[in-house]
N, C-alpha and C positions, 0 to 999 in steps of 0.2 A: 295783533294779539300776542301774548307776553307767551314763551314757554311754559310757563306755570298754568296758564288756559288751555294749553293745547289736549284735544281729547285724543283715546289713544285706545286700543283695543288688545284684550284679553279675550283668545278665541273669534267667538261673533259677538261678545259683548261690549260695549266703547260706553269707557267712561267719561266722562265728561271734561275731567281737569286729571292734573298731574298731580294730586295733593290727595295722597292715601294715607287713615288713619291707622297706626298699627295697634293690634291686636295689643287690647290692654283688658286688666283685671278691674273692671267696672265691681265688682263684689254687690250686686244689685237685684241678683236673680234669688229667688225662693231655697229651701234647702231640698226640692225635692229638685232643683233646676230649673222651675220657671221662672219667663221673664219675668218680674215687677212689673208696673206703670212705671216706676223711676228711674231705668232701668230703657224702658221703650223712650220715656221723655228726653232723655239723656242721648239716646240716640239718634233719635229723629231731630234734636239741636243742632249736633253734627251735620245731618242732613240740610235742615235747611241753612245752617251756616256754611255751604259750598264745598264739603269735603268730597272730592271724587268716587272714591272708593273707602266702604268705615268696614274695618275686619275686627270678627266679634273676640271679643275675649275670653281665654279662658273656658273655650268650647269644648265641650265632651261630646266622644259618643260611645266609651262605656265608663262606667261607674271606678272603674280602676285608673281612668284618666282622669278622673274628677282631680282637682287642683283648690286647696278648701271649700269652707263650705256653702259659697255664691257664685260658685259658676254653671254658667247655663249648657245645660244639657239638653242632648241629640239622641240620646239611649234609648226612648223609652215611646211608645205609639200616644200615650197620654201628653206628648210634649207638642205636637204639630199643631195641635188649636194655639196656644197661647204661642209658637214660636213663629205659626204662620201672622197674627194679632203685629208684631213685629215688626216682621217683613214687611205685612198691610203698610205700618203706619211711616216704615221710613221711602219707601218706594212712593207712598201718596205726600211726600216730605222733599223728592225732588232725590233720596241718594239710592244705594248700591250698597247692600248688606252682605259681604261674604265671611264663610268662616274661614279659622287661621290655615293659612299656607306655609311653605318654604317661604326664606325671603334673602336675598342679597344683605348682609348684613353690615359690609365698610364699600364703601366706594367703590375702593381698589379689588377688591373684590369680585363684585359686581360688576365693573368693566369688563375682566376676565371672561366670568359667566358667558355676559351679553355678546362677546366673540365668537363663543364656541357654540349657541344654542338659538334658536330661534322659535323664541319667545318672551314675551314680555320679562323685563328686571326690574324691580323695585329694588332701593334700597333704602337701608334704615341707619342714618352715621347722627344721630346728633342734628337735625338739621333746623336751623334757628331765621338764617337770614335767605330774604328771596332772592338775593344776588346770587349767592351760591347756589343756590337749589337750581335757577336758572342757568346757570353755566355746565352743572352735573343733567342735567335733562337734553344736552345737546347728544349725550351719549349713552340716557340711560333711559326708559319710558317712563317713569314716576319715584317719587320719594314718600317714605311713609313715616308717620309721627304720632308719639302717643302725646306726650306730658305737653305739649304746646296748645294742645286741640283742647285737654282736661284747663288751662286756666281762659285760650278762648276760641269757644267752638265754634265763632264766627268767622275764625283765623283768614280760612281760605276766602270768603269773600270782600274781608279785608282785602286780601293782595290781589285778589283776582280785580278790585274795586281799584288798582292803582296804589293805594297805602303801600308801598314797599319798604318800612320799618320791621325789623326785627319780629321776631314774636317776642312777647312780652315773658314767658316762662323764662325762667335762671336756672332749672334743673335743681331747685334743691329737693326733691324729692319728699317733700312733705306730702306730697299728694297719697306717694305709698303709705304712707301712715294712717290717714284720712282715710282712705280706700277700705283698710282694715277696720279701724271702726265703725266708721258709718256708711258708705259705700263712695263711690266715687265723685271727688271733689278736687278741688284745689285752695288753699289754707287763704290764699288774697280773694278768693270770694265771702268766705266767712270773715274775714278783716273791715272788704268792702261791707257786708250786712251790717258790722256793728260800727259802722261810720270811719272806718280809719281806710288810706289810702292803701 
């Protein structure tokens, strides 16, 4: 089994792979803070496309955290049906729904960390190819990724499948733009819909 497969544990919880999505601005949830359906669908892709660990974005749990105006909120007793609805659907989807943490956020970094502490390191550097991600997991417990998983949520079981090609995202960040209008996407899905490569 490839480093990238290998399960790994946070507390008593053991995730399954080394390929954790980071905590990104889906902009999909309600303006009172509930989730969407598209929003749950969106996640539970993730899920079933192999992602170990998907950390929610843009989580609140008071309204002074709130971070514009679709992100899902923790605040309120009226939010546990439809946040639990969620949970239901990515857990019965095969993944592992946490909200945002700390995180190791350059390598070198993170190596440091992982010295001095015992407990799990994630880090988040940019991570494109599964060569490198494999070489950084000899020393680190997982790597985490937003804009790779938004163009393909299949990512992980791509590599997890042997595919060890690059992720296909370039980081132009058209996604953030997307994201702002109409909730979260990536601009070559919409290319692919209207027939262009």
């Amino acid at each position: 089994m490839n480093t990238i497969g290998r399960p790994w544990k946070m507390g008593t919880l053991e995730i399954k792979n080394s390929l954790v999505r980071s905590a990104t601005d889906e902009g999909l949830s309600t303006k009172d803070g509930a989730p969407t359906q598209k929003l749950i669908n969106a996640i539970v892709e993730l899920a079933r496309g192999g992602v170990g660990l998907i950390i929610a974005g843009t989580a609140y749990i008071s309204r002074e955290g709130r971070w514009g105006n679709t992100g899902t909120g923790m605040h309120h007793d009226r939010l546990i049906k439809p946040l639990s609805q969620l949970c239901r659907a990515v857990h019965n989807a095969g993944g592992i729904l946490a909200a945002p943490f700390k995180e190791g956020s350059l390598l070198k970094y993170a190596l440091q960390i992982k010295e001095k502490v015992n407990c799990p390191v994630i880090s988040v550097e940019g991570w494109r190819n599964p060569l490198e991600i494999t070489k950084a997991l000899k020393k680190i417990d997982a790597v985490s990724m937003s804009r790779p998983f938004i163009r393909e949520p299949d990512l992980a079981n791509r590599w997890l499948g042997g595919d060890l090609s690059p992720a296909l995202c370039i980081s132009c960040n058209k996604c953030l733009d997307l994201t702002l209008k109409s909730g979260l996407g990536c601009i070559f899905h919409k290319h692919k819909k209207d027939g262009h490569s």
